[in-house]
N, C-alpha and C positions, 0 to 999 in steps of 0.2 A: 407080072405079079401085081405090078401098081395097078397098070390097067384093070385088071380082071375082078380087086379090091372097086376099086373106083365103079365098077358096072353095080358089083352087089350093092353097095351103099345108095343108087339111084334109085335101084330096083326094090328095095325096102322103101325110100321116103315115098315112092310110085303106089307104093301097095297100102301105107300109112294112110296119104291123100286119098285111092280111093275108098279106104274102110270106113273113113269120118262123113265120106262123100254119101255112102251108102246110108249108114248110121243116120244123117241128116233129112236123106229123103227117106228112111222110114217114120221119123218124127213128125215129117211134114205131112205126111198122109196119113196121118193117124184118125181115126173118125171122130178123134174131139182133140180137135186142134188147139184146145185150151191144156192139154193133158202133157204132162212133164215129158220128154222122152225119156231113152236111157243115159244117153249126153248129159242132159239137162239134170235127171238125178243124180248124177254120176259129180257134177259139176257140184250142183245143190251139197249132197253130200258131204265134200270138200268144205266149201264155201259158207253151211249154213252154221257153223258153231263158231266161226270168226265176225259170221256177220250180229248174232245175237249178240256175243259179249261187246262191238260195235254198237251197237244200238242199245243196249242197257248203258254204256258209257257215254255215247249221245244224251238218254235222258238223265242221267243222272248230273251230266254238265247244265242241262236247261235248266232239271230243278234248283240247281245251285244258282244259275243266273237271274232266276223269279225271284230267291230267298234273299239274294244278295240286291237286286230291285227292291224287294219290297221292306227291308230295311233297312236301304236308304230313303226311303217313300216315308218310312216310319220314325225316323230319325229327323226328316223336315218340318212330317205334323207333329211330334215328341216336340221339336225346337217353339211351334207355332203355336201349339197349347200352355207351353210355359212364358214366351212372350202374351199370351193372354191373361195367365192366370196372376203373373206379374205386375200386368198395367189394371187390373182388377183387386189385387190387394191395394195396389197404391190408391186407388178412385175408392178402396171402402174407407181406407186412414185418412183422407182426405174428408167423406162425407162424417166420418166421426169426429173431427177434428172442429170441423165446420159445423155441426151440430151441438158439441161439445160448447164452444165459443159463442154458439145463439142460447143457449142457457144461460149459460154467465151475463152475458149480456141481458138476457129477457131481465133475470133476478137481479141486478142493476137497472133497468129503469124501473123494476116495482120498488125501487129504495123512494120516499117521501122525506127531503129534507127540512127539518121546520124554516118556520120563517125565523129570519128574512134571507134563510140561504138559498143557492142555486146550486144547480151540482154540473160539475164538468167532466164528463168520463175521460179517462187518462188509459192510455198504454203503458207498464212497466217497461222497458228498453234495457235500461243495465241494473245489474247486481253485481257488487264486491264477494265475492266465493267465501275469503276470508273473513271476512262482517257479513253474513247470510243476514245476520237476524237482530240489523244496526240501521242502516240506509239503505233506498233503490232508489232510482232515477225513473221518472215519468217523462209522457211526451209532450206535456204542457207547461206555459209556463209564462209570462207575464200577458203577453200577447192575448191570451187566453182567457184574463182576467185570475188568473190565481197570484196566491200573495201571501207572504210572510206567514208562517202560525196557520194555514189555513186547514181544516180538519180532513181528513184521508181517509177512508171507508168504504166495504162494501157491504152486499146485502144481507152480509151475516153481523156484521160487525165494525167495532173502532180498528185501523191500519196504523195511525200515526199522526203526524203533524207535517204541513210541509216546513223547513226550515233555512231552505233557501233556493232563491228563485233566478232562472235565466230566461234572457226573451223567449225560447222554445219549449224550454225545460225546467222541473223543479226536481229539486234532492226532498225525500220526505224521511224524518225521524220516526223511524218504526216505535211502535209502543214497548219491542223488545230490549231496544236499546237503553243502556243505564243511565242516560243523561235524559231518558222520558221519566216523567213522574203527571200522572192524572187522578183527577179527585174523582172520588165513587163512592159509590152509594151497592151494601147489599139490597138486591132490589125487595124483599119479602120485607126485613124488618128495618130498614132504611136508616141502618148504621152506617157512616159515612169514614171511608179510610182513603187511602192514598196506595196507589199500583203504580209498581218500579218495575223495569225491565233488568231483564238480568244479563243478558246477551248471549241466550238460551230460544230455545223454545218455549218457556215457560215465563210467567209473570209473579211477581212477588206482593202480595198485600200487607200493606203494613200501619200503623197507627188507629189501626180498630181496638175501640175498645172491648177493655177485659171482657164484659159482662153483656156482649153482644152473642148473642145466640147464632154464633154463624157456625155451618155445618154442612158439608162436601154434598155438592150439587147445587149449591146456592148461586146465584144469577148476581155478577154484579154489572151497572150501568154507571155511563160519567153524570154527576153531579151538579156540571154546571156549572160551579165554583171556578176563578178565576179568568174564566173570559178567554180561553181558549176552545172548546169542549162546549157544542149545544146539550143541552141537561137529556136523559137516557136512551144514549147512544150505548147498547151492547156492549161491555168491553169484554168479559170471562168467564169463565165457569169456577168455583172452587173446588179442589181436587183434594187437599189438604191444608189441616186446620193444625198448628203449632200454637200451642198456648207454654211460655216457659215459666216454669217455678219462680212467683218474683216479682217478671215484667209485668208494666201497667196496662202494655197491647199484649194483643193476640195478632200473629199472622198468617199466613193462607199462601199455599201454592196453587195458581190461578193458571188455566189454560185459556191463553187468547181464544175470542169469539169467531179469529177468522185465522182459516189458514195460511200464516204468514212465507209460509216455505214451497207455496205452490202460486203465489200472487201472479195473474197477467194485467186482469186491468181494475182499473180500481176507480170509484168518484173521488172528486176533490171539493168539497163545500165552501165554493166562495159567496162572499157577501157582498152586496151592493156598496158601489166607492162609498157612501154617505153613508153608512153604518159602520165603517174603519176607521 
């Protein structure tokens, strides 16, 4: 019985062998040897709906592998456009900073100090936050030829006095500060008062007479008087005109000639030693 099992199972895989054998040389002599057999469709068949969705998941891995290239590709030039556009904002703050600075400067050496003064341009260095609009510190200072009292200005205007001096450096008395007091003159009808600092941004006129025609807009300049002060140096504008019931003056709320709360550099008008 085993035996005779054992024969038939040789004698099928025998007849298996030659039907594929047969099957194979009819494919091979087919008169377009390019042409599928029935194997090969039979095979195809089987094999071709495993191998498409194979091959649309091929592409669909490449396409992800381009998109995920190319942004990181896009993510490097992203980084290298911003490091440009970064070191190109700083290079425009730079040239506006630097153009800003040759203004100031230009309208500083068109300032003409009378005789017999000379003028020393200065760098502002320190300010008290606390006192803005009292003292600042300049980068000159005896060495320099600056000295005691010496007048402070730029090309708008009166800044102060300097009121004291170190080999490098001088502290100058803003004209805001309450312990400034300067003689002036309204420059139209050339009534002559006295401007206080208030320790404000604004300036205070006082000891102008009653019957002086002064009136908002009006130009006042230093006087001259007392020998600190060469005669019509710009000092303010008058903003407001206070006349009280009574008093003999009239006084004036005056806005300094220069902007004192943006100072960088400023002249210093000193005088030749033989004229101190």
């Amino acid at each position: 019985m085993i035996l005779a099992g054992s024969r038939r199972r040789v004698s099928l895989f025998v007849a298996l062998v030659v039907l594929a054998g047969a099957l194979l040389t009819l494919q091979v002599r087919s008169p377009e040897r390019r042409a599928v057999g029935p194997v090969g469709q039979a095979v195809l068949s089987v094999l071709l709906p495993a191998q498409v969705s194979l091959g649309r998941a091929a592409d669909a891995v490449i396409r992800s592998w381009r998109a995920l290239n190319e942004i990181g590709q896009l993510r490097v030039e992203n980084a290298r456009l911003r490091a440009e556009v970064e070191a190109l904002r700083r290079e425009v703050a730079r040239l506006q900073e630097a153009s800003a600075e040759a203004e100031r400067l230009r309208r500083l050496v068109g300032f003409r100090a009378p005789d017999p003064y000379a003028t020393v341009a200065a760098r502002v260095v320190a300010r008290d936050p606390s006192r803005w609009y009292t003292t600042l510190i300049v980068d000159r200072g005896s060495r320099d030829g600056v000295s005691r009292n010496d007048p402070v200005v730029t090309a708008d205007g009166l800044v102060g006095r300097v009121f004291e001096v170190y080999p490098s450096a001088a502290r100058v008395l803003l004209v805001t500060d309450p312990r400034s007091a300067v003689g002036v003159l309204v420059q139209s009808s050339r009534d002559a008062g006295v401007v206080e600092g208030t320790a404000t941004e604004r300036l205070r006129l006082r000891y102008l007479s009653r019957s002086s025609p002064l009136r908002e807009g009006d130009v006042l300049v230093t006087s001259g008087l007392g020998g600190v002060f060469p005669r019509g140096i710009r000092v303010g504008v008058v903003r407001a005109v206070v006349r009280s019931v009574g008093a003999l003056f009239q006084e004036a709320e005056v806005e300094p000639a220069t902007d004192l709360s943006r100072l960088e550099e400023v002249l210093v008008m000193v005088r030749p030693t033989a004229a101190r």
